[in-house]
N, C-alpha and C positions, 0 to 999 in steps of 0.2 A: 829293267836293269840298266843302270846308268854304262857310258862307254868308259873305260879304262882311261883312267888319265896318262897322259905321259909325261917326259921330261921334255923341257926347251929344246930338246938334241932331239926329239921323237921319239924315243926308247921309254918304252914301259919302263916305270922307276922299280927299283931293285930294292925296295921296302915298302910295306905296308903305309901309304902317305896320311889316312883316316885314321888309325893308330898312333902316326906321330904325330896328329894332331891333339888328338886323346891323352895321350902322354904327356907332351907339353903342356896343356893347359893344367895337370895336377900340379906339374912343378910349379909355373904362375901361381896358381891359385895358393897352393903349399906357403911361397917364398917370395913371390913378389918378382915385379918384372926385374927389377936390378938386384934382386937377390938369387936370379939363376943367369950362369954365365952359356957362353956356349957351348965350354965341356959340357957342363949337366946334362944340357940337351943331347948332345950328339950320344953320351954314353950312355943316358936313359931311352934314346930312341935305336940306335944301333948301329950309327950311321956317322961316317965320316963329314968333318965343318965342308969339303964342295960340296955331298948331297945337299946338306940343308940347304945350305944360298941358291944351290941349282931350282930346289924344290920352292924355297919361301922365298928368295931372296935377299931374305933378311933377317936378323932376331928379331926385330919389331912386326916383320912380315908374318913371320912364325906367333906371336902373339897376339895379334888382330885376327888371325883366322882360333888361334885358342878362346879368344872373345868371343868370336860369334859362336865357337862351339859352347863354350858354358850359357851362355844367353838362351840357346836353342832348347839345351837339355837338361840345364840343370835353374837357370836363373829364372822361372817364369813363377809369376805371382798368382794367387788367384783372388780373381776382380769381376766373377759371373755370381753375381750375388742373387738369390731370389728373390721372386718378385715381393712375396711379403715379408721380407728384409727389413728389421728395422740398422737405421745409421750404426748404431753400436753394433749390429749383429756385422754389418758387413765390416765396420774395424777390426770386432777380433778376428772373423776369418782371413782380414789382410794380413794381420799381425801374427796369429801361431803359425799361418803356412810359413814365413816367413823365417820365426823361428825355428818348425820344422825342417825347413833347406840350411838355416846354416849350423844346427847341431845334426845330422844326418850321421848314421852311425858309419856311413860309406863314402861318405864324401870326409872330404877339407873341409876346418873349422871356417867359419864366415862365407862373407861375399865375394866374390872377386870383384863384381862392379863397385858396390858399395866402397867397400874397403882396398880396393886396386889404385896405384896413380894418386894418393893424397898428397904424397911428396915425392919430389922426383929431381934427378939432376938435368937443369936447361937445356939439353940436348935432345932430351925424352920427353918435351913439351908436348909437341904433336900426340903422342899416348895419352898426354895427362889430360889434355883437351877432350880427345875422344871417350875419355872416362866420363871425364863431368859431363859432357851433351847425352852419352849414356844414362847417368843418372837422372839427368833432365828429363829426359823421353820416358825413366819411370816416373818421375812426380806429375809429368803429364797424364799419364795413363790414370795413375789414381784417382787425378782431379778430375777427369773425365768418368771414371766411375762413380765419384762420390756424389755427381750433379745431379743425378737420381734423387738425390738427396737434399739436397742444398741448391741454395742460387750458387752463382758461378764463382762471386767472388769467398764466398766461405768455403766450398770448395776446395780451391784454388790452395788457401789459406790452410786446411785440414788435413789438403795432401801435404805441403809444405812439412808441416809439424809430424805427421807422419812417416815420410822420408828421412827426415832428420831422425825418428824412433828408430828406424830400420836400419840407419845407420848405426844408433848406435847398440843396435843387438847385434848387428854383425862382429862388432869390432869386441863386444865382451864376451861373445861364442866363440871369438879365438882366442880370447884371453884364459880362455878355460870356463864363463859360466853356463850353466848347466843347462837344461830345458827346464828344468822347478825353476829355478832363478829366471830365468827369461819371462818365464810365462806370469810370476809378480810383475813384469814390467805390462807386457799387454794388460794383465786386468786392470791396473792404476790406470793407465791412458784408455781402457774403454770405460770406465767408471767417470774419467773424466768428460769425456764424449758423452755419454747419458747425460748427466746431470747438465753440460755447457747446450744438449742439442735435444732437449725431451719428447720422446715419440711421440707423434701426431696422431 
């Protein structure tokens, strides 16, 4: 059992701080970092604007720890491909999980990394940065699974193209399209995959 966090003052905080984490991050994820202020916060978490600065610090503080929670529990990919996996096989299983997490009938449409921080006012730089080296570290991760597969530099190159996919099914799983529609786009790019990479 982890020890009880407290406040900067040492007093156990007087709200649930793992729930307002939870909390915050649907608002994020819902509306966008500059689309929730910090009434939404305080009145979706319970909690007067000094608990939260006591607690986060910050709004930005408060959403980097919402970061790492959707990262944790909601944003991971699956990239344990079997061994007798052919390249196509492991695309679409990259690509329907993927569509699976962002039409999720319980979660928020989209990504939050993906689709988080594309546009932002110059103050909110520092977020946007951490957005994109976020993204970055998944097109790594892919290229690093796909090497299985490929030399490094196709790889490289497959995740690239890949990432940009997922990008853009995030962004039309919050536009409203469906999982039938989504899943037309993974079979066009694993169709394209077969024929560009033909099993060995």
């Amino acid at each position: 059992m982890q020890p009880e966090k407290k406040s900067r003052g040492g007093r156990p905080w007087s709200f649930d701080r793992d729930l307002a984490v939870e909390t915050a991050m649907r608002l994020f994820w819902r509306s966008g970092y500059e689309g929730v202020s910090i009434g939404d916060l305080t009145k979706a978490i319970g909690i007067a604007p000094p608990s939260l600065y006591s607690a986060f610090g910050s709004k930005a503080g408060l959403y980097r720890e919402a970061i790492d929670r959707y990262e944790e529990g909601y944003g991971s990919i699956e990239l344990g491909f079997g061994e007798n996996s052919s390249l196509a096989d492991a695309v679409r299983t990259l690509l329907e999980g993927a569509v699976r997490s962002v039409t999720h009938p319980d979660r928020e449409g989209g990504c939050m990394v993906s689709s988080g921080m594309i546009a932002c006012h110059p103050d909110h730089a520092p977020l946007a940065h951490d957005a994109a080296a976020r993204r970055d570290a998944l097109r790594g991760r892919i290229g690093t699974a796909l090497h299985s597969f490929l030399d490094e530099d196709s790889a490289q190159r497959l995740a690239r193209h890949l990432s940009a996919v997922m990008q853009g099914i995030s962004i039309q799983a919050r536009d409203g399209a469906t999982p039938t529609e989504l899943q037309e786009i993974v079979d066009d790019v694993v169709d394209g995959v077969a024929a560009r990479f033909p099993a060995r």
